[in-house]
C-alpha positions in Angstrom: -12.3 -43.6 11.4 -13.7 -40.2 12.2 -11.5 -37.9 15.0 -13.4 -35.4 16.4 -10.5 -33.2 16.8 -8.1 -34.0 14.0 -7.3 -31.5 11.8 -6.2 -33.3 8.9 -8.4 -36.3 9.2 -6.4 -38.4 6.0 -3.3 -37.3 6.9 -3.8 -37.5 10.8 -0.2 -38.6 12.9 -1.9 -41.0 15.4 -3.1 -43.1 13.0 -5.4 -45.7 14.4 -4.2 -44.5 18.0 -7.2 -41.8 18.4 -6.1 -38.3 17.8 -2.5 -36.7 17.7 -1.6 -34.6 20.6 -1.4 -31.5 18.2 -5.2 -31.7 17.4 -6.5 -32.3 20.5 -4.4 -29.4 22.4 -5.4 -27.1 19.0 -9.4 -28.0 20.8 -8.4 -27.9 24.2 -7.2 -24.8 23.9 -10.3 -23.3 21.6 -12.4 -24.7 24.6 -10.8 -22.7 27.2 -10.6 -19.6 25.7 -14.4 -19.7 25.1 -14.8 -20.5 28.8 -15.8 -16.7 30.4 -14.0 -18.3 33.8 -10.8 -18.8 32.2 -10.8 -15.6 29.8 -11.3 -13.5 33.5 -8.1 -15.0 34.9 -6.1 -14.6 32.3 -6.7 -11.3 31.8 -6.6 -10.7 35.2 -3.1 -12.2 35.3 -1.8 -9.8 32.4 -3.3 -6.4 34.4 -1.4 -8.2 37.9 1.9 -6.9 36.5 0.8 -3.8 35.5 2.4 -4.1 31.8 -0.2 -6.4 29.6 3.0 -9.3 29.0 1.4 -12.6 29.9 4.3 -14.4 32.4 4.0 -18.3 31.6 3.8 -20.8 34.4 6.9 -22.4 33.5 9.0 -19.0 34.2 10.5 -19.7 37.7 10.1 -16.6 39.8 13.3 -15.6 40.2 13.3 -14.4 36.8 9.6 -12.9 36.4 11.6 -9.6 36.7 14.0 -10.6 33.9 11.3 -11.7 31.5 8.8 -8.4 32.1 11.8 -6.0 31.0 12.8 -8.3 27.6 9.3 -9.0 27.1 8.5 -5.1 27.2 11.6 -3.8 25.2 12.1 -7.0 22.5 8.5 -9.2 22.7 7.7 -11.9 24.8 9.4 -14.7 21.9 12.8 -12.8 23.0 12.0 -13.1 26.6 11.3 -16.7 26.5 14.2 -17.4 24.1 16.4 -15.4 26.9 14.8 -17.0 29.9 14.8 -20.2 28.8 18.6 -20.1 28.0 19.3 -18.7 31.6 17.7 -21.4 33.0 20.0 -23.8 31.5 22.7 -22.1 32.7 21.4 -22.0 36.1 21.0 -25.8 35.6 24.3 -26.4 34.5 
């Protein structure tokens, strides 16, 4: 069975299931970034704060501020490493 999106179509996770989620998302993704639409709002997303780090959605607000300044001084894997452990603790 042929899977338009699978990447490794004999070794393919989903078996007879259609196509794994990894696949498809690697396609979904291809697809939006050669959408002009979505290309315009993303980059207009990066200039909105002014220092070219991209803030993902699931960042809550409260610490956009605290993500911009790791992301800036230590890269945005830091800052999502950081945020995403001060969010537990929030939780907690």
């Amino acid at each position: 069975m042929m899977k338009p999106h699978c990447q490794n179509q004999n070794a393919c996770q989903a078996k007879g299931k259609g196509h794994c989620r990894r696949c498809h998302m690697a396609a979904a993704v291809k697809a939006n970034w050669q959408d002009p639409e979505f290309r315009a709002r993303n980059a207009a997303a990066v200039k909105a704060n002014g220092t070219g780090v991209q803030i993902p959605r699931w960042v809550p607000p409260s610490l956009v501020d605290d993500y911009i300044d790791i992301a800036v001084l230590e890269g945005e894997e830091t800052a999502a490493s950081r945020v995403r452990r001060m969010k537990q603790e929030a939780a907690q």
